[in-house]
Kinemage of the C-alpha trace (Angstrom):
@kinemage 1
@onewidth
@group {chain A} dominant
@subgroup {mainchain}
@vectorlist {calphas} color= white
{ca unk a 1} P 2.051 5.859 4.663
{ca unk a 2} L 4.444 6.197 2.114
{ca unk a 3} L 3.339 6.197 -1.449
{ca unk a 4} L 6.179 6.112 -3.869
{ca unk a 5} L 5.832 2.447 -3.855
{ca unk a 6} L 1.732 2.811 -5.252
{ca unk a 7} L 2.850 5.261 -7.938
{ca unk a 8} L 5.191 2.929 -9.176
{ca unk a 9} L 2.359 0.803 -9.293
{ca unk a 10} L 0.774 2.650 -11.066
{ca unk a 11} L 2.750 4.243 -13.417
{ca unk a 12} L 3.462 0.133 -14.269
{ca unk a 13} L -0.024 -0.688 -14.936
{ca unk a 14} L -0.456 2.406 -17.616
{ca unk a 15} L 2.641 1.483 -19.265
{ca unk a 16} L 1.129 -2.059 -19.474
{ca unk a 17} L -2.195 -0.666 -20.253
{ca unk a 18} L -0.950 1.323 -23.239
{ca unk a 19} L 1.349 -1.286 -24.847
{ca unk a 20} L -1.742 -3.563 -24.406
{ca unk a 21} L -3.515 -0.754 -26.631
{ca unk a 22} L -1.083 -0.197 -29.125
{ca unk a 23} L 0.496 2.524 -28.309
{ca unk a 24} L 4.218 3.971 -28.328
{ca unk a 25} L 5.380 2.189 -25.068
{ca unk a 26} L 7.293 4.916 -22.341
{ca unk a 27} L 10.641 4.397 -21.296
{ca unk a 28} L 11.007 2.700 -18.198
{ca unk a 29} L 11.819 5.075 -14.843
{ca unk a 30} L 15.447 4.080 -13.483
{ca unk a 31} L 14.925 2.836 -10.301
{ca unk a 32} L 11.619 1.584 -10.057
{ca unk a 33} L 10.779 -1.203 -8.208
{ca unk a 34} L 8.898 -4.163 -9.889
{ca unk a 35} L 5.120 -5.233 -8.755
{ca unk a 36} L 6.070 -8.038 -5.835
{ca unk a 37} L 8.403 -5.613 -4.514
{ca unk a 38} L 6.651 -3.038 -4.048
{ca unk a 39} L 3.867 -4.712 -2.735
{ca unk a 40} L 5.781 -5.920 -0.234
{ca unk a 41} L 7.063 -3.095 1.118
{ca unk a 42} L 3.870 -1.676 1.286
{ca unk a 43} L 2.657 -5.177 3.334
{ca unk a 44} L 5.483 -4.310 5.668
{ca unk a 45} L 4.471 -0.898 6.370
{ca unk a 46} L 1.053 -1.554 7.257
{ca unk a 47} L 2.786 -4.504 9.412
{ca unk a 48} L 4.651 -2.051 11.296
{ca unk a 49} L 1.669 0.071 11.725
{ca unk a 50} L -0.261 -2.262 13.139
{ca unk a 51} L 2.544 -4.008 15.136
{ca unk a 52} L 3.068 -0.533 17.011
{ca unk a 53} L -0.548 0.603 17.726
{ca unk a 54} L -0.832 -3.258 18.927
{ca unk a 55} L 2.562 -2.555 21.519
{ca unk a 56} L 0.761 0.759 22.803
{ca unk a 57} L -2.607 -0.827 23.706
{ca unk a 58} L -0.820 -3.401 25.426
{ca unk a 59} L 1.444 -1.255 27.456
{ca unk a 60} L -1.550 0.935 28.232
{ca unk a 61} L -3.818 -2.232 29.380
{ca unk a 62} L -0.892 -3.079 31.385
{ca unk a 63} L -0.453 0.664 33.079
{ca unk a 64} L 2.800 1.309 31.734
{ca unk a 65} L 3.565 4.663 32.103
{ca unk a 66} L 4.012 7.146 29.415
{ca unk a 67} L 1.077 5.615 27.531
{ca unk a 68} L -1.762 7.836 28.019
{ca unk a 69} L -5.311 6.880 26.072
{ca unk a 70} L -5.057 9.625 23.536
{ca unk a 71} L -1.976 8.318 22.166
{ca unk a 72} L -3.326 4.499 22.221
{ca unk a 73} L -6.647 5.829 20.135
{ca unk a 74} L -4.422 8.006 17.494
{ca unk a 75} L -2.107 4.241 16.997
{ca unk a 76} L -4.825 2.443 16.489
{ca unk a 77} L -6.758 4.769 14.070
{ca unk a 78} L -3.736 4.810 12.396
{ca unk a 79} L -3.846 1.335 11.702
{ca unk a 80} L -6.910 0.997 10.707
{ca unk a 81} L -6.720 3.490 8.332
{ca unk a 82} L -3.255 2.025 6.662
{ca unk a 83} L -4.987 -1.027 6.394
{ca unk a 84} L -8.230 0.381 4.969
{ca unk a 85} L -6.051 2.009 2.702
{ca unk a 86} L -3.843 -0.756 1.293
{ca unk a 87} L -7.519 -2.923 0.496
{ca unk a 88} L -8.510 -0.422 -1.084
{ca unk a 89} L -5.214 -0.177 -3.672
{ca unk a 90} L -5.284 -3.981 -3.661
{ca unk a 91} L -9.016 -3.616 -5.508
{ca unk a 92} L -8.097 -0.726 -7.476
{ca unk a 93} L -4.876 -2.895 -8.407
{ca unk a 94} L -7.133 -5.889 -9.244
{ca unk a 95} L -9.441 -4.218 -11.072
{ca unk a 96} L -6.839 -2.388 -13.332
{ca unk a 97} L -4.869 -5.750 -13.876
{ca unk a 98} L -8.688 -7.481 -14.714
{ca unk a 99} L -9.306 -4.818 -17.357
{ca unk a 100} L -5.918 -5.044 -18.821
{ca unk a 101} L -6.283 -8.958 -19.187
{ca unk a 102} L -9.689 -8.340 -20.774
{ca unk a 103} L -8.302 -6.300 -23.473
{ca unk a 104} L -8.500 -7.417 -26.640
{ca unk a 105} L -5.032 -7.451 -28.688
């Protein structure tokens, strides 16, 4: 899973976080994508994820051949972990974004 799209992320929220404190704001990266963006993309990759480990178990159900169990179990671990993953930013995201709002200005 690619990540450049969660440090982004990231790197937003602590600039956010530390003009919310006060504090000398950082100059903006060139290039970055904004929040919905990036989210997005990462939506899309866990998608495709998915979408593939969900091809495999079909062509293996059906016999295909090629598709051997081994490969099937690896797709579908796979999957489960991008998606275990991306909830897992989404409530780190949440939570940062809750304790920015709760800041006091």
């Amino acid at each position: 899973m690619n990540t450049t799209g969660i440090d982004q992320l990231l790197s937003q929220l602590t600039a956010t976080a530390a003009a919310a404190a006060g504090k000398s704001q950082p100059q903006p990266v060139a290039g970055t994508a904004d929040f919905a963006t990036a989210l997005q993309g990462a939506i899309e990759q866990v998608r495709t994820v998915q979408n593939h480990a969900s091809t495999q178990a079909e062509d293996f159900q059906l016999g295909k051949p090629g598709v051997n169990v081994q490969e099937v179990m690896v797709s579908l671990q796979k999957a489960s972990l991008s998606f275990q993953t991306m909830v897992q930013v989404r409530n780190k995201l949440t939570a940062a974004y809750q304790d920015v709002m709760n800041m006091q200005v």
